[in-house]
C-alpha positions in Angstrom: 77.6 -90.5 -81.3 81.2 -89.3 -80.2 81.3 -85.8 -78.3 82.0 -83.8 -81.6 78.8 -84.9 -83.0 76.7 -84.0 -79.8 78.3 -81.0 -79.7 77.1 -80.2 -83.3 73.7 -80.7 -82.6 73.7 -79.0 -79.2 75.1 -76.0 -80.8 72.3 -76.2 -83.7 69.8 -76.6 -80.9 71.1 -73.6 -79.3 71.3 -71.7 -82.3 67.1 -72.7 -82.8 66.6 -71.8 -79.0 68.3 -68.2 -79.7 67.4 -67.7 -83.4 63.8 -69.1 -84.1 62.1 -69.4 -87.1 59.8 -66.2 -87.8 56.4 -66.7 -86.1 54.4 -64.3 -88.3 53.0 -65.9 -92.1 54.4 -64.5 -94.9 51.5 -64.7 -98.1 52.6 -66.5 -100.5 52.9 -65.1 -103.9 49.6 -65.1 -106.0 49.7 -68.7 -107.8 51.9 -69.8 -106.3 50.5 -72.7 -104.1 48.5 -74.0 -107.1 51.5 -74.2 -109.8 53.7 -75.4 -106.7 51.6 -78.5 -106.0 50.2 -79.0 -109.1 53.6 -80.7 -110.6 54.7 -82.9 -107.1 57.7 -85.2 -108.0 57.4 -88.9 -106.4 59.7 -87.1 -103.1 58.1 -84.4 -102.9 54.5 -86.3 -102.8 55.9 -88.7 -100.4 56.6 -85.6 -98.1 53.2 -84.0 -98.6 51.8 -87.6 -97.2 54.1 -87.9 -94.4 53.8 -83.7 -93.6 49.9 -84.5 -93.5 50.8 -86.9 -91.2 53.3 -85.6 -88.5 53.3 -82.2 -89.1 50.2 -80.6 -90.3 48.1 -80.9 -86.8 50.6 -77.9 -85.4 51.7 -76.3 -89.1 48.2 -76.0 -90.7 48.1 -74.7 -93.8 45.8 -72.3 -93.8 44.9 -68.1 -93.0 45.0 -67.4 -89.3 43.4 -64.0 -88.4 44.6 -63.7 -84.9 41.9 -61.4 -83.7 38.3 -63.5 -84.8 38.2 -65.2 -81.7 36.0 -67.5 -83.8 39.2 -68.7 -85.9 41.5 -71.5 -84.2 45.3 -70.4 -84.3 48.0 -72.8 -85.3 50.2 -74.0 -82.7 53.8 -73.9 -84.4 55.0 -71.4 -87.0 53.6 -71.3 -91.0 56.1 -73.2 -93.0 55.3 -71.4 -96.5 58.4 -69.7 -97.9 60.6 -71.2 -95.8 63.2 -71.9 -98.2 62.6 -68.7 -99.9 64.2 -65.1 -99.0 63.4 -63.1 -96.6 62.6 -66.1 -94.3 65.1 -68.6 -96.2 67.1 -71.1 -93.9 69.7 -73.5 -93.8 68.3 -76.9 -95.6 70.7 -78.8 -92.9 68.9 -76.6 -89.5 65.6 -77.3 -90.8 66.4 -81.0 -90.6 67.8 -80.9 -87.2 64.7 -79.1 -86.4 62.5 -81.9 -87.4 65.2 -84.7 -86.0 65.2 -83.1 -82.3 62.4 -80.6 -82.1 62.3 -77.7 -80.0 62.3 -78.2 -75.9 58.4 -77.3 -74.8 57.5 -76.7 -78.1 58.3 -79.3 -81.2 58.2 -82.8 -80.6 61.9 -84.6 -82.6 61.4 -86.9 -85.2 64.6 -88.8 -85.2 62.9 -92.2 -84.0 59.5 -91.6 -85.6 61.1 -91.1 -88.9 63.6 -92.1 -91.0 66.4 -89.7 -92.6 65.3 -90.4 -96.2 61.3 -89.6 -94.6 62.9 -86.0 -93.2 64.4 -85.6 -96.7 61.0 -86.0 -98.6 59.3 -83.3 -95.7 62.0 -80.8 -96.5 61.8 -81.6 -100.3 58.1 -80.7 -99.9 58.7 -77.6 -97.6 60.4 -76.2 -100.7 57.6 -76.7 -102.7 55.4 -74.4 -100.0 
């Protein structure tokens, strides 16, 4: 990789250090996680497998009520809506996200997966 393309990625990096995704889960719409994975294309299934996977131990799916001591938080940020407004972001930061992570707090992906493996994840972030 020349020194344009590591500036690229530094500067993306940067802009995830300064700029990070929201933190606080947004509820989805009502119905809207059963129509949305009811009708999975082939991609989008293949990203659902590999998001089970990699990605699910630190983005669980699920309610988190922060004050029931009794309830086990998630580690990294909710993912739902994160292709939809208000919390909508750049298809091509979310994949340099997953590629090289987040220093001390998202492990990168670029050796564990390959690019068209990152395309079905995002394919099936759209989905959540």
């Amino acid at each position: 990789m020349g020194f344009r393309g590591r500036g690229f990625y530094s500067s993306l990096v940067l802009w995830a250090v300064l700029f990070p995704l929201t933190l606080v889960p947004l509820a989805p719409a009502a119905g809207a996680q059963s129509s949305s994975s009811a009708a999975l294309s082939e991609q989008q299934t293949k990203g659902k497998t590999l998001f089970n996977q990699n990605c699910r131990l630190c983005h669980e799916l699920r309610p988190v009520k922060a004050k029931d001591p009794t309830v086990e938080e998630n580690v990294g940020p909710d993912l739902a809506g994160l292709f939809r407004p208000p919390r909508s972001r750049p298809e091509a930061a979310v994949r340099v996200f997953v590629q090289v992570g987040v220093p001390n707090k998202m492990p990168g992906f670029r050796y564990g997966l390959q690019p068209d493996e990152i395309d079905a994840i995002i394919e099936y972030l759209k989905t959540l």
